[in-house]
Backbone as CSV, one residue per row, in Angstrom:
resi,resn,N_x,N_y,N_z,CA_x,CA_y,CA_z,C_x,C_y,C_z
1,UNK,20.042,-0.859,44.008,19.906,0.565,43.813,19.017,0.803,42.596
2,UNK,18.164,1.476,42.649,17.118,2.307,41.655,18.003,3.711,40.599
3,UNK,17.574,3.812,39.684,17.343,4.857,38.629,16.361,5.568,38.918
4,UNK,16.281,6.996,38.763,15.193,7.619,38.538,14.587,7.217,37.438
5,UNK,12.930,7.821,37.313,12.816,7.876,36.247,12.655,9.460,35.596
6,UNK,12.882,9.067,34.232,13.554,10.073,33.471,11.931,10.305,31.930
7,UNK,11.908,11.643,32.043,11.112,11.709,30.596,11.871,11.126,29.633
8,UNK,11.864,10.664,28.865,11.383,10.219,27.497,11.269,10.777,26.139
9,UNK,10.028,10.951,26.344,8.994,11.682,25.229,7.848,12.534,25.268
10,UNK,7.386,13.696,25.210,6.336,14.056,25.060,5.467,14.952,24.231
11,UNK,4.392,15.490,24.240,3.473,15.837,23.146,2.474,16.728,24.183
12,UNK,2.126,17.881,23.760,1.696,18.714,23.658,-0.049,19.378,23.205
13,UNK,-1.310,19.115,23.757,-2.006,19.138,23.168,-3.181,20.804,23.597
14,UNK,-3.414,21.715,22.279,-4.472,22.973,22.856,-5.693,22.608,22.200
15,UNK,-6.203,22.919,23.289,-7.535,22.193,22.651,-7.856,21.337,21.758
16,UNK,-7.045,20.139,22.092,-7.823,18.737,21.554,-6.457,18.627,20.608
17,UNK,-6.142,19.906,19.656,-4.995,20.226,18.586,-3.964,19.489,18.979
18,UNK,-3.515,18.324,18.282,-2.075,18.154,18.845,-0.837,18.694,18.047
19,UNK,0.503,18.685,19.084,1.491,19.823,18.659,2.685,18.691,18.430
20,UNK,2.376,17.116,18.113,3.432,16.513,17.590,4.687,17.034,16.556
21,UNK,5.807,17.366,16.480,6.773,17.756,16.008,6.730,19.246,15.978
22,UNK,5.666,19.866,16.726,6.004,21.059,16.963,6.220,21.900,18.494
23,UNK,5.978,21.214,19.462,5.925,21.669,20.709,7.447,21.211,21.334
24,UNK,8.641,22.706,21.666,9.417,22.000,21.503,10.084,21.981,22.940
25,UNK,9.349,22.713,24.127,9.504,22.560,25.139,8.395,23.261,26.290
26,UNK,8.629,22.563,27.545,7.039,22.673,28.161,7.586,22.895,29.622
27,UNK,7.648,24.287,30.280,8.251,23.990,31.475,6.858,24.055,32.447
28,UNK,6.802,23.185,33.454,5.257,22.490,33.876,5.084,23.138,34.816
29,UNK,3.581,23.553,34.926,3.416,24.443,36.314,3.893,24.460,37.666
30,UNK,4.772,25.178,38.017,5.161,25.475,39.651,3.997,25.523,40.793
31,UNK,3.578,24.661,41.658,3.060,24.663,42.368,3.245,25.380,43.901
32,UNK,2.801,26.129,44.678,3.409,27.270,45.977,1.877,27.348,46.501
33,UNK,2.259,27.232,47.819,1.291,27.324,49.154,1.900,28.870,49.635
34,UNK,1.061,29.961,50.157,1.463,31.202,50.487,0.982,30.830,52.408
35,UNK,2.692,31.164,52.056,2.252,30.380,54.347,3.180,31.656,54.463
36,UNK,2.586,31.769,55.540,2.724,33.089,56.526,3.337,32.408,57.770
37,UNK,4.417,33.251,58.318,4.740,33.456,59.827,3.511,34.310,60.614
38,UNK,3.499,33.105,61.730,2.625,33.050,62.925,3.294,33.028,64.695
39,UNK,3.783,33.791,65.315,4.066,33.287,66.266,3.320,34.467,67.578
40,UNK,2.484,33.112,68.371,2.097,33.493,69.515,2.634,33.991,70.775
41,UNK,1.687,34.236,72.105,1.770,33.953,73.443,2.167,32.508,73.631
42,UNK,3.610,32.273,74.550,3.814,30.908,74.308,4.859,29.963,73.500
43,UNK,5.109,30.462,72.447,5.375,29.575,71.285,7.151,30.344,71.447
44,UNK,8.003,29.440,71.359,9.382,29.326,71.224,9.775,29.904,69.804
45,UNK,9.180,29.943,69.141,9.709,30.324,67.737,8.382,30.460,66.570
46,UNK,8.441,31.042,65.528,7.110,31.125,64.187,6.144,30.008,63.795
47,UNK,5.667,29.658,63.433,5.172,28.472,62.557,4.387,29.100,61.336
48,UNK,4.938,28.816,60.061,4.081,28.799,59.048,2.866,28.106,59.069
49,UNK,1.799,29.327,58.733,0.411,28.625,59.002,-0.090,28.766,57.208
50,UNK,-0.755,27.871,56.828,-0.668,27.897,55.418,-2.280,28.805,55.170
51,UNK,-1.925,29.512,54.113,-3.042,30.629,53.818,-3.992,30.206,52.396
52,UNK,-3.124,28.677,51.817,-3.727,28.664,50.346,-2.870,28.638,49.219
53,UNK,-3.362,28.726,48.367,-2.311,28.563,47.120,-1.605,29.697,46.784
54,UNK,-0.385,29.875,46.381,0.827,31.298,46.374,-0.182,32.191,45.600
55,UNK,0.199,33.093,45.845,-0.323,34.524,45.351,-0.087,34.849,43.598
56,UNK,1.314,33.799,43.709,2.226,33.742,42.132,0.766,33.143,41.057
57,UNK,0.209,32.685,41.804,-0.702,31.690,41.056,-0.061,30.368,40.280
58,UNK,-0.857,29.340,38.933,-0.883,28.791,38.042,-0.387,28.850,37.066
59,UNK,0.921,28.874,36.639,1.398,29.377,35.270,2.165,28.120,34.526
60,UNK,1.798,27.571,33.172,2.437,27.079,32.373,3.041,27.491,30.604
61,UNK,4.364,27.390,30.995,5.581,28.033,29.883,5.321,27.190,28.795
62,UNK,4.934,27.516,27.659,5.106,26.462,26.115,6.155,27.183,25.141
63,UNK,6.726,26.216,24.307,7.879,26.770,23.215,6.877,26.201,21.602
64,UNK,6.452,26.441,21.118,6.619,25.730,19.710,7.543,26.363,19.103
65,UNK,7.437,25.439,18.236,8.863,25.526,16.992,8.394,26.410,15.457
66,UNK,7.816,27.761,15.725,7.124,27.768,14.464,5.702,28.784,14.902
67,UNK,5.248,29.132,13.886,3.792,29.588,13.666,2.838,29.142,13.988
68,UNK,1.930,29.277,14.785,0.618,28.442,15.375,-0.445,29.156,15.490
69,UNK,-1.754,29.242,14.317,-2.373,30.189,14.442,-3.716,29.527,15.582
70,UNK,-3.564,28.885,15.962,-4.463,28.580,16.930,-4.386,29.226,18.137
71,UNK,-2.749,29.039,18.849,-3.014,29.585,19.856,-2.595,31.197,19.628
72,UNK,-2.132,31.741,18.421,-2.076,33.007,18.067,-3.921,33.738,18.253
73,UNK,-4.870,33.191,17.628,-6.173,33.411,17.764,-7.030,33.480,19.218
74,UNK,-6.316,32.900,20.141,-6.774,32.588,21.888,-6.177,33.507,22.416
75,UNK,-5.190,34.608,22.086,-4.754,35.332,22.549,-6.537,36.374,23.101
76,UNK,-6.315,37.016,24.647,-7.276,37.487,24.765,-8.729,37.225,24.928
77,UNK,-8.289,35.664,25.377,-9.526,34.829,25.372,-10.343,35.223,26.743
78,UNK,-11.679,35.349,26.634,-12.386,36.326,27.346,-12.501,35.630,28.714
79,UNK,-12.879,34.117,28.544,-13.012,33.119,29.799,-11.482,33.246,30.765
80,UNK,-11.684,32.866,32.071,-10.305,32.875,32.734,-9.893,31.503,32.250
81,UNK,-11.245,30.429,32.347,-10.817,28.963,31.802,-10.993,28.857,30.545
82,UNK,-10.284,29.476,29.630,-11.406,29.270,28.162,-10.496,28.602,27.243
83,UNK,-9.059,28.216,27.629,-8.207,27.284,26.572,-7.784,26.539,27.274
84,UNK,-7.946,25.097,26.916,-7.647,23.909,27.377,-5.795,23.330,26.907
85,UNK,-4.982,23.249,27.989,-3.985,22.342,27.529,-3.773,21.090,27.925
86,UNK,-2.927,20.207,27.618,-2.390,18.918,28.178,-1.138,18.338,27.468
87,UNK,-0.640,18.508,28.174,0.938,18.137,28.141,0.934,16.435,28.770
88,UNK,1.422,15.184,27.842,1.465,13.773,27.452,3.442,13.402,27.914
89,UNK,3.260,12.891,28.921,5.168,12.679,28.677,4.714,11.214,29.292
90,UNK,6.062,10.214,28.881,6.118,9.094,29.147,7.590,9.131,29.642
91,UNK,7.644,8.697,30.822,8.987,8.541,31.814,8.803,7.003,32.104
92,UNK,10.501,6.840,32.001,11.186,5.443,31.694,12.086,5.246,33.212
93,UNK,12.031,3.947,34.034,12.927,4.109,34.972,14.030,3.104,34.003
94,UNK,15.703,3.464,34.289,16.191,3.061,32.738,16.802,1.588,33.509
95,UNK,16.618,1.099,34.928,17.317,0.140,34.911,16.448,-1.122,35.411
96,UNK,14.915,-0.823,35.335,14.017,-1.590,35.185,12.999,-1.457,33.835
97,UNK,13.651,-0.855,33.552,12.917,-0.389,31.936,10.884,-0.184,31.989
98,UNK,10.638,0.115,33.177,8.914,0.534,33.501,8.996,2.069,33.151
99,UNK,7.842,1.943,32.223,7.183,2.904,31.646,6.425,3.714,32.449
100,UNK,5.910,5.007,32.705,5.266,5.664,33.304,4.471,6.683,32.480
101,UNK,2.792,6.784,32.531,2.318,7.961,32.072,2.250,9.505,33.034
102,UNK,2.735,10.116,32.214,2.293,11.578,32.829,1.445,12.300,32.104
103,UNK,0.447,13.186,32.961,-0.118,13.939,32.088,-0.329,15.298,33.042
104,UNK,-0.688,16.304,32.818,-1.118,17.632,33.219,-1.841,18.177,32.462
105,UNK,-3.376,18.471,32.758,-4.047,19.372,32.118,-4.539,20.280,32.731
106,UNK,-4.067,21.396,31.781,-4.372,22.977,32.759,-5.376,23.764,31.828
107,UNK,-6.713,24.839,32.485,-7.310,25.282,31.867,-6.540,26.679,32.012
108,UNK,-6.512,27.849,31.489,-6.705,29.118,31.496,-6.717,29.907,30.469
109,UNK,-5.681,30.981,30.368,-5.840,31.957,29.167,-4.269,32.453,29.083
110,UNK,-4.006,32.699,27.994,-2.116,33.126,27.531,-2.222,34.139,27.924
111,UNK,-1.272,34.786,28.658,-1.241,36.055,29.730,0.066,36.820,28.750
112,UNK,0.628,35.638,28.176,2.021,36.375,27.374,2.079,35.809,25.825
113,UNK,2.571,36.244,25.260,2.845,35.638,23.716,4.226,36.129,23.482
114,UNK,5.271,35.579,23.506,6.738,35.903,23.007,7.051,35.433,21.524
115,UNK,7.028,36.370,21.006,7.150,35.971,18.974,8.669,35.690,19.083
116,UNK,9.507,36.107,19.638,11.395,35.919,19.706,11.719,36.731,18.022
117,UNK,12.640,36.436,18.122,13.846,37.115,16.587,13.127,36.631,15.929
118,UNK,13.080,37.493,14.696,12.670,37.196,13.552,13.755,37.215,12.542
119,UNK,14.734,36.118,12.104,15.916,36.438,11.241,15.776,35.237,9.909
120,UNK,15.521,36.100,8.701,15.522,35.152,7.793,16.788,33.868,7.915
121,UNK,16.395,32.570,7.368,17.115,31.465,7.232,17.625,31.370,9.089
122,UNK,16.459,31.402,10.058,17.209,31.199,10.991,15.522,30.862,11.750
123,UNK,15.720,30.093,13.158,15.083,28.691,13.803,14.150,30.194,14.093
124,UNK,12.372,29.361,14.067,11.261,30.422,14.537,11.019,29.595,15.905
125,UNK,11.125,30.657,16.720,10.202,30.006,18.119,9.054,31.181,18.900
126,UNK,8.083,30.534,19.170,7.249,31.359,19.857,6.501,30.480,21.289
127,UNK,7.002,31.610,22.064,6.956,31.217,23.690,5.804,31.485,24.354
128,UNK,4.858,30.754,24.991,3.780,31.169,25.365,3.505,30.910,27.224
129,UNK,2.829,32.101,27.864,2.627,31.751,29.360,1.415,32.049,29.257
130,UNK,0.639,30.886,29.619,-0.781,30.483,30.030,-1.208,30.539,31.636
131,UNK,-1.520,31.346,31.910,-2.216,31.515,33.517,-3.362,30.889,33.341
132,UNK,-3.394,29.783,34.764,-4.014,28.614,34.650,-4.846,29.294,36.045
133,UNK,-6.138,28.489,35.997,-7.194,28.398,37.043,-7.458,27.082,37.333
134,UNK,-7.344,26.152,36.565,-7.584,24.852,36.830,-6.188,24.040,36.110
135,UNK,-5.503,23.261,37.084,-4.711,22.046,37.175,-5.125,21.092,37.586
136,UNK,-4.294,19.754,36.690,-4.735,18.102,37.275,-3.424,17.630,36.515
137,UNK,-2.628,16.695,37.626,-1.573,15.775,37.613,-2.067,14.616,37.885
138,UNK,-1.363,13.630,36.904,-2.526,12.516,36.879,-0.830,11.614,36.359
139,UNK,-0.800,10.566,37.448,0.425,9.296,36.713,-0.277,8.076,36.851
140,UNK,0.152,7.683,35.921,-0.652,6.091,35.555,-2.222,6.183,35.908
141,UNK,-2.660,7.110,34.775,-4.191,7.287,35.463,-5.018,7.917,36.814
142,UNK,-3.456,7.777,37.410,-4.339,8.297,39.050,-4.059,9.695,38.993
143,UNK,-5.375,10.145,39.310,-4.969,11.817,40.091,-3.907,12.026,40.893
144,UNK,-2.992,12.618,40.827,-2.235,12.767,42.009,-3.054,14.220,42.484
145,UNK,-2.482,15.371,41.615,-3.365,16.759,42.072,-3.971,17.536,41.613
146,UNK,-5.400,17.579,42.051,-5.816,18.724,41.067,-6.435,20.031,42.001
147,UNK,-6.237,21.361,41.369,-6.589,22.446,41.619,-7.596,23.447,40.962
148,UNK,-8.833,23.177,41.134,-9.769,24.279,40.443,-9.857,25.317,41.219
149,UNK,-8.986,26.858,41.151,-8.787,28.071,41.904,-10.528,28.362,41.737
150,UNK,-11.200,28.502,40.687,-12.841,28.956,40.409,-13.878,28.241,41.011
151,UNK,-13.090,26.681,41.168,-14.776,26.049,42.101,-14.149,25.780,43.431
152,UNK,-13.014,26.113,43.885,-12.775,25.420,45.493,-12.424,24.193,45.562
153,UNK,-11.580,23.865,44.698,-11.658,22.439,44.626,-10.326,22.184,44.684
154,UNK,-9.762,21.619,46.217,-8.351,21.018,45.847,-7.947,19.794,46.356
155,UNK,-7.987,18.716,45.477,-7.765,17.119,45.748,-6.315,16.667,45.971
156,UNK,-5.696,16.146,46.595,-4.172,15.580,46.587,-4.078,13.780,46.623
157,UNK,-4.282,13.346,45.939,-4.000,11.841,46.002,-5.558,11.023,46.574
158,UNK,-6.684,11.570,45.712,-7.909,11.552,46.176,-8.441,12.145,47.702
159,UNK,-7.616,12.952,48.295,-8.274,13.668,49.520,-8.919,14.868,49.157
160,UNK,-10.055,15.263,49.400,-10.478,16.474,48.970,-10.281,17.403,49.924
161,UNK,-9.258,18.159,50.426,-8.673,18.975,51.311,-9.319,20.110,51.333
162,UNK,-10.341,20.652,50.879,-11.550,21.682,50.768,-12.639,21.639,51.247
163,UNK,-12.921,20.243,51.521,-14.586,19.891,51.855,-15.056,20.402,52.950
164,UNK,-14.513,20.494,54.202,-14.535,20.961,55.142,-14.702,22.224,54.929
165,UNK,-13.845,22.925,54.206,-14.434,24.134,54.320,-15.422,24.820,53.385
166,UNK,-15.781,23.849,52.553,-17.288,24.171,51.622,-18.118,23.755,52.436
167,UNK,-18.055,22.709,53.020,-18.944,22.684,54.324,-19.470,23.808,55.204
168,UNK,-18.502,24.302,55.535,-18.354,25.082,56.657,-19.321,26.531,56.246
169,UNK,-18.693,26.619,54.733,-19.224,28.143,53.885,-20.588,27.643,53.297
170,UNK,-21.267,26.241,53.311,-22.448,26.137,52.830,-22.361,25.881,51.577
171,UNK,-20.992,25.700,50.617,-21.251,26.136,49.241,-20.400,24.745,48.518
């Protein structure tokens, strides 16, 4: 019988900036296909026909522990891709003791800034949601998925599941 594997450790990086001892939680982008009910002449019952990526879009949640005038300054950043993140975790399977890299790097822009309580002699946190246009999941080096919503570009385990239809559109 196997263990999962389990995070570890990880680290936090905005633009290049790393957030060692300050990034104090990272909830990782939700991924959603927006599939629609389809049912014909014929057909016994619906079939979800897939339309593309959810409507919800790209969104990744950050916590630091504290004041950060970096990404305080990106607030309002004019590009849709114009702040770079990447979130670093290392997952352990605990009863073969193999190491695993994770990484996710998402481009977009902070859609939210949550400052939280402000109470003297008491913990600062500020919560940030970054609406992303471009994602890439990558373990042990390999792509698993990446999503550029701006160039058409969506790869799953090196398949480029788009080509066909940049083909198709000429572009």
């Amino acid at each position: 019988m196997a263990l999962p594997k389990k995070l570890k450790n990880m680290v936090l990086f905005n633009d290049g900036n790393s957030y060692v001892g300050q990034s104090k939680s990272v909830t990782l982008p939700k991924l959603g296909r927006k599939l629609e009910s389809f049912r014909g002449g014929g057909m016994d019952g619906p079939v979800k026909v897939d339309l593309g990526h959810s409507d919800d879009g790209i969104q990744m949640e950050w916590t630091l522990g504290g004041w950060d005038l970096t990404a305080l300054r990106q607030y309002g950043a004019v590009s849709a891709s114009g702040i770079l993140l990447r979130w670093a975790g290392s997952v352990q399977q605990d009863d073969s003791g193999v190491v695993s890299a994770v990484e996710v790097v998402v481009r977009g822009r902070h859609e939210e800034i949550d400052m939280g309580d402000a109470e003297a002699g008491e913990d600062t946190e500020h919560k940030f949601t970054t609406s992303c246009t471009y994602y890439k999941l990558s373990i042990d080096n390999n792509v698993e998925i990446e999503i550029d919503l701006l160039n058409f570009i969506f790869n799953v385990n090196g398949e480029d599941r788009l080509a066909e239809h940049r083909k198709a559109l000429g572009i």
